[in-house]
Biopython code that builds the backbone (N, CA, C, O; Angstrom):
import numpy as np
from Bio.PDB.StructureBuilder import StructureBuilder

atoms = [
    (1, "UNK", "N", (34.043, 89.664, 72.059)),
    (1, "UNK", "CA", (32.605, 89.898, 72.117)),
    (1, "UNK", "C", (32.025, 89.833, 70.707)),
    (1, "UNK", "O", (32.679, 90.425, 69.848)),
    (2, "UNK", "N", (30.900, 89.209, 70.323)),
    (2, "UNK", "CA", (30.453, 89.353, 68.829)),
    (2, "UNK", "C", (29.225, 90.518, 68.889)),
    (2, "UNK", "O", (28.749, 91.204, 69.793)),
    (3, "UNK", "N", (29.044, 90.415, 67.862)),
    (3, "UNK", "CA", (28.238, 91.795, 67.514)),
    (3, "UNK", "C", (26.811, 91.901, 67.033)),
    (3, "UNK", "O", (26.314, 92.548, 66.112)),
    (4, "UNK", "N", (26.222, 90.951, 68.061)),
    (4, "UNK", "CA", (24.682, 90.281, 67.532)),
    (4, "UNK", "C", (24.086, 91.516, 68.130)),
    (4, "UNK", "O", (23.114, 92.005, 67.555)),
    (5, "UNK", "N", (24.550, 92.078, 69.215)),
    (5, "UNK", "CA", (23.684, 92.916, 70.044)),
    (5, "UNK", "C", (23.713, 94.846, 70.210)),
    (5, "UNK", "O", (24.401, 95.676, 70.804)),
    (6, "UNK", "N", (22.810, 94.844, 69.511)),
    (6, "UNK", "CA", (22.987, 96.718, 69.258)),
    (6, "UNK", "C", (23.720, 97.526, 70.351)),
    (6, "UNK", "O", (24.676, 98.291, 70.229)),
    (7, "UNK", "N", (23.042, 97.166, 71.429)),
    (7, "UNK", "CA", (23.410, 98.114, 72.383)),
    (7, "UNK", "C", (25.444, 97.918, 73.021)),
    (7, "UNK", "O", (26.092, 98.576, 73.835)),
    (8, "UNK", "N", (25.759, 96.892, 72.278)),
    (8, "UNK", "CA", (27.501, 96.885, 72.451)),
    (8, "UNK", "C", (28.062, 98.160, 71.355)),
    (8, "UNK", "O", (29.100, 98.807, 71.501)),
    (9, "UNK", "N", (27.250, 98.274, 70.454)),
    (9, "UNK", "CA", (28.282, 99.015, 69.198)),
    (9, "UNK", "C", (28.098, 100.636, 68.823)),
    (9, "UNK", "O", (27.171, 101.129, 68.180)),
    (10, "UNK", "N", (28.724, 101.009, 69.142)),
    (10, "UNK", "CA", (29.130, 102.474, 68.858)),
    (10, "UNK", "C", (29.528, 103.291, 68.242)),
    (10, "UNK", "O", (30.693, 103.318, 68.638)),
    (11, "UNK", "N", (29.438, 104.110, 67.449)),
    (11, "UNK", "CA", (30.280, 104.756, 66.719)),
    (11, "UNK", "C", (31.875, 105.183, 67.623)),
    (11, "UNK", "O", (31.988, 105.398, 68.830)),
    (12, "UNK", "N", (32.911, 105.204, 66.614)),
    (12, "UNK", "CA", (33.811, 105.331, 67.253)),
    (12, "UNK", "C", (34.936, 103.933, 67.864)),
    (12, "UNK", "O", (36.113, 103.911, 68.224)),
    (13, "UNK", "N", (33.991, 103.013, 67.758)),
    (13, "UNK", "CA", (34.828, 101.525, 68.181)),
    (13, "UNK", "C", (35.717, 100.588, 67.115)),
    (13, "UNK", "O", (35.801, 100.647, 65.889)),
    (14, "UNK", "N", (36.074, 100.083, 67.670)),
    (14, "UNK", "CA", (36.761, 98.954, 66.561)),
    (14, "UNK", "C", (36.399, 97.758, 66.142)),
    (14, "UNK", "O", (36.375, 96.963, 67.082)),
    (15, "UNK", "N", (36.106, 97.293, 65.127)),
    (15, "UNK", "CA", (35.221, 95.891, 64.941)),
    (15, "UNK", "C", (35.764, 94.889, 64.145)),
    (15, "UNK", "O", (36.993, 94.828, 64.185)),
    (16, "UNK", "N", (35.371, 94.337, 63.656)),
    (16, "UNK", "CA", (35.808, 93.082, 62.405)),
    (16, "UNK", "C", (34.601, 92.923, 61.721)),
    (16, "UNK", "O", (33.725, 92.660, 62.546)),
    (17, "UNK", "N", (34.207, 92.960, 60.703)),
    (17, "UNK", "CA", (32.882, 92.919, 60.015)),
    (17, "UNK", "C", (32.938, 91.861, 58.823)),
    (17, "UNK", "O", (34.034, 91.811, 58.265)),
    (18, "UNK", "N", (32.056, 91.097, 58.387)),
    (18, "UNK", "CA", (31.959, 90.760, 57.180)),
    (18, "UNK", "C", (30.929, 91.426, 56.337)),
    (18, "UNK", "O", (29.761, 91.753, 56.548)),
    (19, "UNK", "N", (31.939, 91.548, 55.048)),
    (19, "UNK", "CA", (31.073, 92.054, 54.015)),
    (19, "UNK", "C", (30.101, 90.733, 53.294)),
    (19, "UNK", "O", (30.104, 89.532, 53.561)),
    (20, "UNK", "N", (29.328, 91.490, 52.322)),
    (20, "UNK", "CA", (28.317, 90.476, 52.140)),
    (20, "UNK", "C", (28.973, 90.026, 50.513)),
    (20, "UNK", "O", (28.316, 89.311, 49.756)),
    (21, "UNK", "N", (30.489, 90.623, 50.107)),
    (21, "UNK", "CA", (30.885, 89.670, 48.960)),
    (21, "UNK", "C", (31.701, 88.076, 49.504)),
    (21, "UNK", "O", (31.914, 87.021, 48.906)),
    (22, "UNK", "N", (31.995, 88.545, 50.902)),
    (22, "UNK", "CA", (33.080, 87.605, 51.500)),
    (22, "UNK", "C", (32.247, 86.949, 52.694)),
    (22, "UNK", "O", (32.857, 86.573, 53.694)),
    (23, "UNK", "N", (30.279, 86.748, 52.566)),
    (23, "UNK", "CA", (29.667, 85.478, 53.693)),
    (23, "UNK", "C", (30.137, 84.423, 52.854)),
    (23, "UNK", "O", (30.571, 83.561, 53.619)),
    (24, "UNK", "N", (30.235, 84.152, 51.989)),
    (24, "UNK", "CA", (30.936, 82.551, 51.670)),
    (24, "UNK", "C", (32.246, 82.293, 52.528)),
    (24, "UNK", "O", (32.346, 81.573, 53.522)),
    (25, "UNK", "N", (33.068, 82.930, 52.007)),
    (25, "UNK", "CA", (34.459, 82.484, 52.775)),
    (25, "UNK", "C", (35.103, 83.045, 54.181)),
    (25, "UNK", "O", (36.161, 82.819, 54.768)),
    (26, "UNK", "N", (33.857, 83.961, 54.469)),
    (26, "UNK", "CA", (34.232, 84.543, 56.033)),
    (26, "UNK", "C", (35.427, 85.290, 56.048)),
    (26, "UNK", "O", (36.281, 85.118, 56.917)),
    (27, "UNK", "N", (35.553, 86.241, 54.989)),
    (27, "UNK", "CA", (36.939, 87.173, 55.515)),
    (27, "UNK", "C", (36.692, 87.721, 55.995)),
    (27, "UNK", "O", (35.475, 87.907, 55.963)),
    (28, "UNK", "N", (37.447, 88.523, 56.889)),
    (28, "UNK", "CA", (36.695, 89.622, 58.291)),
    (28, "UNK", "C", (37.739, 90.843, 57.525)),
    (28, "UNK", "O", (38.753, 90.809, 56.827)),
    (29, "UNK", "N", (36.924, 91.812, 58.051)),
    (29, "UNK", "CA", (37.647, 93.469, 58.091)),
    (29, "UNK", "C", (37.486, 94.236, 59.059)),
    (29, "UNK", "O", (36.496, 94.212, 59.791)),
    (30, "UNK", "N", (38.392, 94.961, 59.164)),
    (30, "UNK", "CA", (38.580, 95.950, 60.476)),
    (30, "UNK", "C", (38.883, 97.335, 60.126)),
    (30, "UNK", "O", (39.581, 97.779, 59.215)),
    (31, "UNK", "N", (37.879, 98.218, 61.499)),
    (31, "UNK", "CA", (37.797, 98.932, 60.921)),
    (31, "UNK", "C", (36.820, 100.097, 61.887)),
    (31, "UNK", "O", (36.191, 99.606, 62.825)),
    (32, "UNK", "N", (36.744, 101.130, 61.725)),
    (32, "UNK", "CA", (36.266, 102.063, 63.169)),
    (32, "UNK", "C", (34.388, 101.676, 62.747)),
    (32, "UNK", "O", (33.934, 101.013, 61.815)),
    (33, "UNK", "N", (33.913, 102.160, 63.491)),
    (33, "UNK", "CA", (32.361, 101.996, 63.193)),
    (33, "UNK", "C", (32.216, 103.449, 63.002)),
    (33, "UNK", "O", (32.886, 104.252, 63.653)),
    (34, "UNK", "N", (31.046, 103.917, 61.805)),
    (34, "UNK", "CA", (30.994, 105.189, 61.602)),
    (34, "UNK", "C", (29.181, 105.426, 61.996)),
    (34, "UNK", "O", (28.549, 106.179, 62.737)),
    (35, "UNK", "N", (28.864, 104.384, 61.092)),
    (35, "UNK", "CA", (27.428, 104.879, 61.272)),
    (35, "UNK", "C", (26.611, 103.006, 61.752)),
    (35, "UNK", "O", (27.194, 101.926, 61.656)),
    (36, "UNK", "N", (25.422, 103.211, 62.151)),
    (36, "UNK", "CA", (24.656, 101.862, 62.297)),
    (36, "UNK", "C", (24.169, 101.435, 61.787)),
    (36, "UNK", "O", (23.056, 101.700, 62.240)),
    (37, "UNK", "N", (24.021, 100.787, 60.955)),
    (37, "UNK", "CA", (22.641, 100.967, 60.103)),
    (37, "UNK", "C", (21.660, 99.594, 60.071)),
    (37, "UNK", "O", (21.154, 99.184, 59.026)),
    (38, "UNK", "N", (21.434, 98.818, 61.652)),
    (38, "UNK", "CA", (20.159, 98.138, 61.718)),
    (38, "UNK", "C", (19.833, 98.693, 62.702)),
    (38, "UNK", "O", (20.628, 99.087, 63.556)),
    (39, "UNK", "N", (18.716, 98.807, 62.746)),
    (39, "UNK", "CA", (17.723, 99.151, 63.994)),
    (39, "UNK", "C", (17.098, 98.248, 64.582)),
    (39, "UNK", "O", (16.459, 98.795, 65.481)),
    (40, "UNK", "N", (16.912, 97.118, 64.582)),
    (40, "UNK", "CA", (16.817, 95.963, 65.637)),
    (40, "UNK", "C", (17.286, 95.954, 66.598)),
    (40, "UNK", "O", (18.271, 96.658, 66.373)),
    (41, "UNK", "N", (17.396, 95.449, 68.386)),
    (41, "UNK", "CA", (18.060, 95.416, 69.770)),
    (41, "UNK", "C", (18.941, 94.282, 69.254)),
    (41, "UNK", "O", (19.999, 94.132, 69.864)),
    (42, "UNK", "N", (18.648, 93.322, 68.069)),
    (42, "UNK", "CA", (19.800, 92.209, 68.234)),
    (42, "UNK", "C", (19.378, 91.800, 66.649)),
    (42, "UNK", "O", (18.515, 92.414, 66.022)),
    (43, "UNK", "N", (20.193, 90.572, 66.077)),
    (43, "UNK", "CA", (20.123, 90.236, 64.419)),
    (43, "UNK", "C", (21.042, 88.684, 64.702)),
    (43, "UNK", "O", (22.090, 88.890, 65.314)),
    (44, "UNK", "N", (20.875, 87.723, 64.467)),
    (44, "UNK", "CA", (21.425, 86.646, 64.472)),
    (44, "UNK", "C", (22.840, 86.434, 63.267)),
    (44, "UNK", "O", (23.495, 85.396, 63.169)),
    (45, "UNK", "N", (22.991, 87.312, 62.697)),
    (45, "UNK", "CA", (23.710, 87.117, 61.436)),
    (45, "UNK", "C", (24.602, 88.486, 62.244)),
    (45, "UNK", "O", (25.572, 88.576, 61.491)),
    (46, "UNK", "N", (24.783, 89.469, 63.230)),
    (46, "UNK", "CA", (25.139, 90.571, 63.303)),
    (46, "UNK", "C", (24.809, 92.210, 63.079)),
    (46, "UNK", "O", (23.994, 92.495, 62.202)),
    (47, "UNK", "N", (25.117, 92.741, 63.465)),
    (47, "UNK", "CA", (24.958, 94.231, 63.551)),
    (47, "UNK", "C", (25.585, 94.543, 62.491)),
    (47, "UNK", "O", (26.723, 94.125, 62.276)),
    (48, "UNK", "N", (24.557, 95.785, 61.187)),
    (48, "UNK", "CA", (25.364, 95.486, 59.898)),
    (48, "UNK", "C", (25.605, 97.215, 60.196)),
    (48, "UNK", "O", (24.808, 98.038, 60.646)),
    (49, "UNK", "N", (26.779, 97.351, 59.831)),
    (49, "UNK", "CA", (27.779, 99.004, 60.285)),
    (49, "UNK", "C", (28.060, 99.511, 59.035)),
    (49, "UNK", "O", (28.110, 98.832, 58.009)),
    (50, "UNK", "N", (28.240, 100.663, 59.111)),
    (50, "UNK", "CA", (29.343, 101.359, 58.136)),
    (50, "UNK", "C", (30.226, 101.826, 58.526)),
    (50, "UNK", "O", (30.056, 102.864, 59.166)),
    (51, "UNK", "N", (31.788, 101.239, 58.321)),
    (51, "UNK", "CA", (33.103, 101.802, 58.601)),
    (51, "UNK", "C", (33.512, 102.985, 58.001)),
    (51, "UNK", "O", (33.359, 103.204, 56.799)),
    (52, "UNK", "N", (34.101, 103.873, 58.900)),
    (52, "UNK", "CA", (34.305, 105.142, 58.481)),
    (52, "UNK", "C", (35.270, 104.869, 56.992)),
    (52, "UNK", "O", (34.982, 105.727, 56.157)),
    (53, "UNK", "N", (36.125, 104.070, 56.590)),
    (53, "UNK", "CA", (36.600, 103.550, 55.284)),
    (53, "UNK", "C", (35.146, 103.573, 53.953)),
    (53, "UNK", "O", (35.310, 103.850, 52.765)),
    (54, "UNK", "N", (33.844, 103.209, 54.597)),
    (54, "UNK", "CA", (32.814, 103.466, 53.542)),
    (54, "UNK", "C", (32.276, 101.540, 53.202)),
    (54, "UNK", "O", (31.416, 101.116, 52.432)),
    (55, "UNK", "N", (33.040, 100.920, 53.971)),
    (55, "UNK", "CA", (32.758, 99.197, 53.923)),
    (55, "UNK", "C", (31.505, 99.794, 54.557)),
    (55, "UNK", "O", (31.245, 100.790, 55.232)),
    (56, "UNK", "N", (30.642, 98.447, 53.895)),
    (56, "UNK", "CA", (29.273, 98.282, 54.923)),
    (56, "UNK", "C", (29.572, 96.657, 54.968)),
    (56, "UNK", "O", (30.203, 96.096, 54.073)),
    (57, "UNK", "N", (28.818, 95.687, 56.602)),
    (57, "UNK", "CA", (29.208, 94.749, 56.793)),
    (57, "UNK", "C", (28.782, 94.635, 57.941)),
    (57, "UNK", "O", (28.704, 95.630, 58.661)),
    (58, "UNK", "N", (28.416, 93.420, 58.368)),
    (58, "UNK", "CA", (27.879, 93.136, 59.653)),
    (58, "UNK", "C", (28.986, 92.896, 60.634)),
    (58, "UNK", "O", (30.149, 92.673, 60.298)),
    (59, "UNK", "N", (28.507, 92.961, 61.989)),
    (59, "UNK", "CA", (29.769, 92.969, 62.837)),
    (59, "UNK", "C", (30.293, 91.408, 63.145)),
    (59, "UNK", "O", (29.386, 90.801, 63.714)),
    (60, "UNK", "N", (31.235, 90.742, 62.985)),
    (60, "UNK", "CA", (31.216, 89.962, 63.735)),
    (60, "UNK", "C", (32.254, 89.929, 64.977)),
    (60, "UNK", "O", (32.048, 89.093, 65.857)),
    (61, "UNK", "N", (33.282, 90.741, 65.078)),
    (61, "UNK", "CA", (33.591, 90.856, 66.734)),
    (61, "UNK", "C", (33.941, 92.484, 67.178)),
    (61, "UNK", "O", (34.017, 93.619, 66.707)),
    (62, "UNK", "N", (34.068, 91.836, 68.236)),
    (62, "UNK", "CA", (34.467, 93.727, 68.420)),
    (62, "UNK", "C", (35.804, 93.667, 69.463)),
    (62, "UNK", "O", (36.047, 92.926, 70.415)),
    (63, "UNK", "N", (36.815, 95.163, 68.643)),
    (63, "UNK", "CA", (37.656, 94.297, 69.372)),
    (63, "UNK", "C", (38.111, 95.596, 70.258)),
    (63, "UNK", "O", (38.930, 95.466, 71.168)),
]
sb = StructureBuilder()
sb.init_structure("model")
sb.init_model(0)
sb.init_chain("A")
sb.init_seg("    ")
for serial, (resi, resn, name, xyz) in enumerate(atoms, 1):
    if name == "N":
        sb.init_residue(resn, " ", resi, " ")
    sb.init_atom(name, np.array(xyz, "f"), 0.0, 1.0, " ", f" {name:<3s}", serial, name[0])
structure = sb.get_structure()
């Protein structure tokens, strides 16, 4: 599932996110979701999270 859409993501879940040093080369990270932090119903680029680790990063899957 990707993570364009607010109402999939939760605190508490597991995701893959990109950070915004690694949108060039698309590395993904994983990692629990702690907090939300867009308020939009949806974002074309992803749902940008904060992992309880302290990464911030948009979602791109959820797994």
């Amino acid at each position: 599932m990707d993570g364009t859409v607010r109402a999939a993501i939760r605190p508490g879940i597991r995701v893959s996110v990109v950070m915004k040093k690694d949108q060039r080369t698309g590395a993904l990270t994983e990692g629990t979701v702690k907090d939300i932090l867009t308020n939009s119903p949806k974002h074309p680029h992803g749902i940008k999270v904060r992992l309880e680790s302290g990464i911030v990063g948009r979602v791109k899957h959820i797994l």
